[in-house]
C-alpha positions as a Markdown table, in Angstrom:
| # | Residue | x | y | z |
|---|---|---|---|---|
| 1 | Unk | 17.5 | 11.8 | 42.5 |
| 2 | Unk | 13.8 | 10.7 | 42.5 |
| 3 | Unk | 11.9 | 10.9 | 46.1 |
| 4 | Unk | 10.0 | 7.6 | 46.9 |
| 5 | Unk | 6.5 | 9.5 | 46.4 |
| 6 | Unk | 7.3 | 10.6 | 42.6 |
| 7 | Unk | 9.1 | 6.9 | 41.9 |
| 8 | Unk | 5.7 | 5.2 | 43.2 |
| 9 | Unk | 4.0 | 7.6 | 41.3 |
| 10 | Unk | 5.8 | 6.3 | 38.0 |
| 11 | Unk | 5.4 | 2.8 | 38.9 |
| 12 | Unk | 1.7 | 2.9 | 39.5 |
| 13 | Unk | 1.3 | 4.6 | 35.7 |
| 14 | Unk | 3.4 | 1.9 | 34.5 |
| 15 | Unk | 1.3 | -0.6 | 35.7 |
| 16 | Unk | -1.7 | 1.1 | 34.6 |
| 17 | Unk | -0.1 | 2.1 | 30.7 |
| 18 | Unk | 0.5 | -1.6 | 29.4 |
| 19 | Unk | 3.0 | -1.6 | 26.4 |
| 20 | Unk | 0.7 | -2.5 | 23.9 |
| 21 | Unk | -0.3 | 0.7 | 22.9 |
| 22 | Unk | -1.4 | 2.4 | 25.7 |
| 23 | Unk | -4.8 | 0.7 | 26.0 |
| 24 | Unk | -6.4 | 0.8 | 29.5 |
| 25 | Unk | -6.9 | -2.5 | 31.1 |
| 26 | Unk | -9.4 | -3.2 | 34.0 |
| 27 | Unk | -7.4 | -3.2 | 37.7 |
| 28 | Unk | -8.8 | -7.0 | 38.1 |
| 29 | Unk | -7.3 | -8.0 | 34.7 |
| 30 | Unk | -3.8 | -6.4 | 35.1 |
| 31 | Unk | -2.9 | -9.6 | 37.6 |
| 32 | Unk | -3.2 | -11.7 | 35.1 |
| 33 | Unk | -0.1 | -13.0 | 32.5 |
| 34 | Unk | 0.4 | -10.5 | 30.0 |
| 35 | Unk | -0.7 | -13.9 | 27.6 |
| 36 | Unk | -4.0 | -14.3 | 28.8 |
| 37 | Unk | -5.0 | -10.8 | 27.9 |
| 38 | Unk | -5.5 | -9.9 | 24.1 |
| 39 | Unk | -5.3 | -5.8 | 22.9 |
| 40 | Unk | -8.7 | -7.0 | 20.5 |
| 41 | Unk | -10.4 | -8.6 | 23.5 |
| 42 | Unk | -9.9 | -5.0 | 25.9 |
| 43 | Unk | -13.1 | -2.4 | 24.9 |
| 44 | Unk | -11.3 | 0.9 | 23.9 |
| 45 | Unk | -13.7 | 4.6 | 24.0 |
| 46 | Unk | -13.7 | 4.1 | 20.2 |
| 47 | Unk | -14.9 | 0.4 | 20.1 |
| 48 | Unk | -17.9 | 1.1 | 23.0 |
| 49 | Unk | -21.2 | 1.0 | 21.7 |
| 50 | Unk | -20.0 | -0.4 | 18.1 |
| 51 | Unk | -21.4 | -2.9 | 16.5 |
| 52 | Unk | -19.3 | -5.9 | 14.9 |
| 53 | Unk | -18.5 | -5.7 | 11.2 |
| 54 | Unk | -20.8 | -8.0 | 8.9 |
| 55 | Unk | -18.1 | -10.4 | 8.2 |
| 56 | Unk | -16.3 | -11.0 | 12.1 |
| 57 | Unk | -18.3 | -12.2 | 14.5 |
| 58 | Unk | -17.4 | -10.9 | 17.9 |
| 59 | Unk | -14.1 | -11.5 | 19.1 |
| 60 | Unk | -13.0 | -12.9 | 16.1 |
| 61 | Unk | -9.4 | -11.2 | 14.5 |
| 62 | Unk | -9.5 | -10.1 | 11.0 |
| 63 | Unk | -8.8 | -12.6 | 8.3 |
| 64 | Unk | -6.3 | -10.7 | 5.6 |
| 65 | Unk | -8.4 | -11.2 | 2.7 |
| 66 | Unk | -11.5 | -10.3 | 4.3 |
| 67 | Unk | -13.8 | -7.0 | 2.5 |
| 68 | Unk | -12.7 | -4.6 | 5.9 |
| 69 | Unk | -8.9 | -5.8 | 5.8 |
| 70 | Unk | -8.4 | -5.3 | 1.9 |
| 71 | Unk | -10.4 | -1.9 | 2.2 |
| 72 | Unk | -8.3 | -0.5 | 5.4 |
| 73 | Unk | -5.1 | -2.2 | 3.6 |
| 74 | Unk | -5.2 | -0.4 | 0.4 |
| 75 | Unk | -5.9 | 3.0 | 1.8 |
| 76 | Unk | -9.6 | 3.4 | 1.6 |
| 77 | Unk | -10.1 | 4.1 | 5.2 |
| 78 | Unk | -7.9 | 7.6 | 4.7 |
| 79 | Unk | -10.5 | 8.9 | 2.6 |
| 80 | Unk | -13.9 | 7.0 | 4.3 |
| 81 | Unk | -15.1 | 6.3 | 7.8 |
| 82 | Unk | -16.6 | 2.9 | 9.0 |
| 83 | Unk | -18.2 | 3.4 | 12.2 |
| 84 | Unk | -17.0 | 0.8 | 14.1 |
| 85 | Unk | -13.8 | -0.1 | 12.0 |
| 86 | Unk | -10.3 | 1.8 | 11.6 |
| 87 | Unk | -11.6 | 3.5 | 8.7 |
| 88 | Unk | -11.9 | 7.5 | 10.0 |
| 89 | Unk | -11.3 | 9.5 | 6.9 |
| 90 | Unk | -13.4 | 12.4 | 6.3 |
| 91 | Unk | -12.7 | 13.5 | 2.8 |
| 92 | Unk | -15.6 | 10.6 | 1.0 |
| 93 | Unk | -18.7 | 9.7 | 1.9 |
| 94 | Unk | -19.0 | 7.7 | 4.7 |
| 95 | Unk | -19.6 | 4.2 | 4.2 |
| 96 | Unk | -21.1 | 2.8 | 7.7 |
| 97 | Unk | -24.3 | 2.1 | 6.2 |
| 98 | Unk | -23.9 | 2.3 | 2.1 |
| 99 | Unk | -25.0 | -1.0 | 1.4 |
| 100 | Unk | -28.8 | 0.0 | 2.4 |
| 101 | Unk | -29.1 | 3.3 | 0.1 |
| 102 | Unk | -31.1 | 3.4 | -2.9 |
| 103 | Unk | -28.1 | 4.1 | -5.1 |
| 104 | Unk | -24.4 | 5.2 | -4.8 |
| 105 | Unk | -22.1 | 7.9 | -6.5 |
| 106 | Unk | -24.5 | 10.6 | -5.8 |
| 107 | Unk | -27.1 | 8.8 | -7.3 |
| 108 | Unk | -25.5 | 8.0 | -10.9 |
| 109 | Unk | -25.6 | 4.0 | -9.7 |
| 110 | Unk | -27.8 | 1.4 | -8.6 |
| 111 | Unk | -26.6 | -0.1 | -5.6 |
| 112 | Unk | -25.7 | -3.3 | -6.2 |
| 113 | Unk | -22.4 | -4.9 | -5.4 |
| 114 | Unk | -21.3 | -4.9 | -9.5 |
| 115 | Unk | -22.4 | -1.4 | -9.3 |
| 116 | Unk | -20.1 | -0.7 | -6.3 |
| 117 | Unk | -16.9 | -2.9 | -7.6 |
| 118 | Unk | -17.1 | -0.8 | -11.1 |
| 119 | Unk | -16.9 | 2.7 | -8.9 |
| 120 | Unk | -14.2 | 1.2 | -6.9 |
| 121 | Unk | -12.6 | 0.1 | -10.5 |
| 122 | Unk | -12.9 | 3.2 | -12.0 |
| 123 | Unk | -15.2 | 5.9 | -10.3 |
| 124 | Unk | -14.0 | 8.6 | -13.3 |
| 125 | Unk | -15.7 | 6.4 | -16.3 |
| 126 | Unk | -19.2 | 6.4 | -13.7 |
| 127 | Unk | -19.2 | 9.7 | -12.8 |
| 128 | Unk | -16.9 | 12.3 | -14.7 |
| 129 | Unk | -15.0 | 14.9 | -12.1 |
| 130 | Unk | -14.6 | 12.4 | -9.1 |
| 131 | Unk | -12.1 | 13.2 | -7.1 |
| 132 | Unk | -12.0 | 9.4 | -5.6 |
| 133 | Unk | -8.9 | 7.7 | -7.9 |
| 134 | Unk | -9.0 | 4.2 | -9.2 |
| 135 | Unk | -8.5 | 1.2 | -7.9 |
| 136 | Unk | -9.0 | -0.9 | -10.8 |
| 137 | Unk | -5.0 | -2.0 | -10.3 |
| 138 | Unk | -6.1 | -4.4 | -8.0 |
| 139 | Unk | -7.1 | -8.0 | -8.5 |
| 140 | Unk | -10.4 | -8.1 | -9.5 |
| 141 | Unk | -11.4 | -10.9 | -6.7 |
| 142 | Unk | -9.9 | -8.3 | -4.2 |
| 143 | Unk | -12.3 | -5.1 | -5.9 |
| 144 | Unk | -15.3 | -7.7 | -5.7 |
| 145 | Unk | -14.4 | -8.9 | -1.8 |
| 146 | Unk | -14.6 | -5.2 | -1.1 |
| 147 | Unk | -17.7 | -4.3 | -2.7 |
| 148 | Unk | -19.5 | -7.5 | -1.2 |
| 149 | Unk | -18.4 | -6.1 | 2.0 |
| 150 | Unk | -20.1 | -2.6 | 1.5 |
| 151 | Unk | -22.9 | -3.9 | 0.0 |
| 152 | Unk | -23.4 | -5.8 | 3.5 |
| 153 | Unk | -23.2 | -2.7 | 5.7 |
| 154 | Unk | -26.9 | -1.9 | 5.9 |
C-alpha cells in the first residue's frame, strides 16, 4: 500500500503532466478548465525563441493544404529540418532559410519557386545521383503550394 507522502507525490505530478502530451503548463494556468487552454497556445523548449512560419500568423493552427502542412504530411520533414516547424530530419539540406539562396540543388538551379517545384517533381532529371526520391506523384497544385512555401522562407 502507498504511504500518504509517495500518493501526494503522484498527485502533484499528475497535476503538473497534463494528458495532452506531456506539455508543461504554467502553475497559474493549470486552475483554469482544461477548454480554455490550447496545446498550440502553451510555449514548448522547442517552440522558444522561433519565429512563426511565413504562412501562420501567430497563434493561428495550420490549415491542411497550407505549403508547411502538405510538406510535413507527405514525409519531407523526415529527411529536412525547418527551424521552427516539425520538420527535424537530418539526412537533406536544411530548408529554414532556402528561399533566400542564390540557387538550390547544390547550385544546378536558379532559385525560383518553378525551379524548386521541378526538384521536388523530379530531383533525378535536375541533378543525376540524388539521393532525394520524387514526388512528382503528387498533384501538381500540392508540388507548387510547397515550393511557394520554401521559396518564402528567407
Amino acid at each position: 500500500m502507498l504511504s500518504t507522502a509517495i500518493l501526494s507525490l503522484l498527485v502533484g505530478c499528475a497535476l503538473l503532466f497534463p494528458a495532452n502530451g506531456g506539455i508543461w503548463v504554467a502553475t497559474d494556468v493549470q486552475h483554469q478548465p482544461a477548454a480554455a487552454v490550447k496545446p498550440s497556445a502553451v510555449a514548448t523548449v522547442a517552440t522558444i525563441g522561433t519565429a512563426p512560419s511565413p504562412e501562420a500568423p501567430a497563434g493561428s493552427e495550420q490549415a491542411p493544404d497550407t505549403g508547411l502542412s502538405l510538406f510535413l504530411r507527405n514525409g519531407c520533414g523526415a529527411c529536412h529540418t525547418i527551424r521552427g516547424t516539425e520538420a527535424g530530419g537530418t539526412i537533406g539540406p536544411d530548408l529554414s532559410h532556402v528561399g533566400s539562396r542564390r540557387a538550390i540543388g547544390a547550385g544546378v538551379l536558379p532559385n525560383t519557386e518553378e525551379a524548386i517545384a521541378d526538384f521536388i517533381a523530379r530531383p533525378d532529371l535536375m541533378k543525376p545521383g540524388v539521393k532525394m526520391p520524387a514526388f512528382d506523384m503528387l498533384p501538381k497544385a500540392e508540388i507548387h503550394k510547397i515550393a511557394r512555401y520554401l521559396k518564402a522562407l528567407q
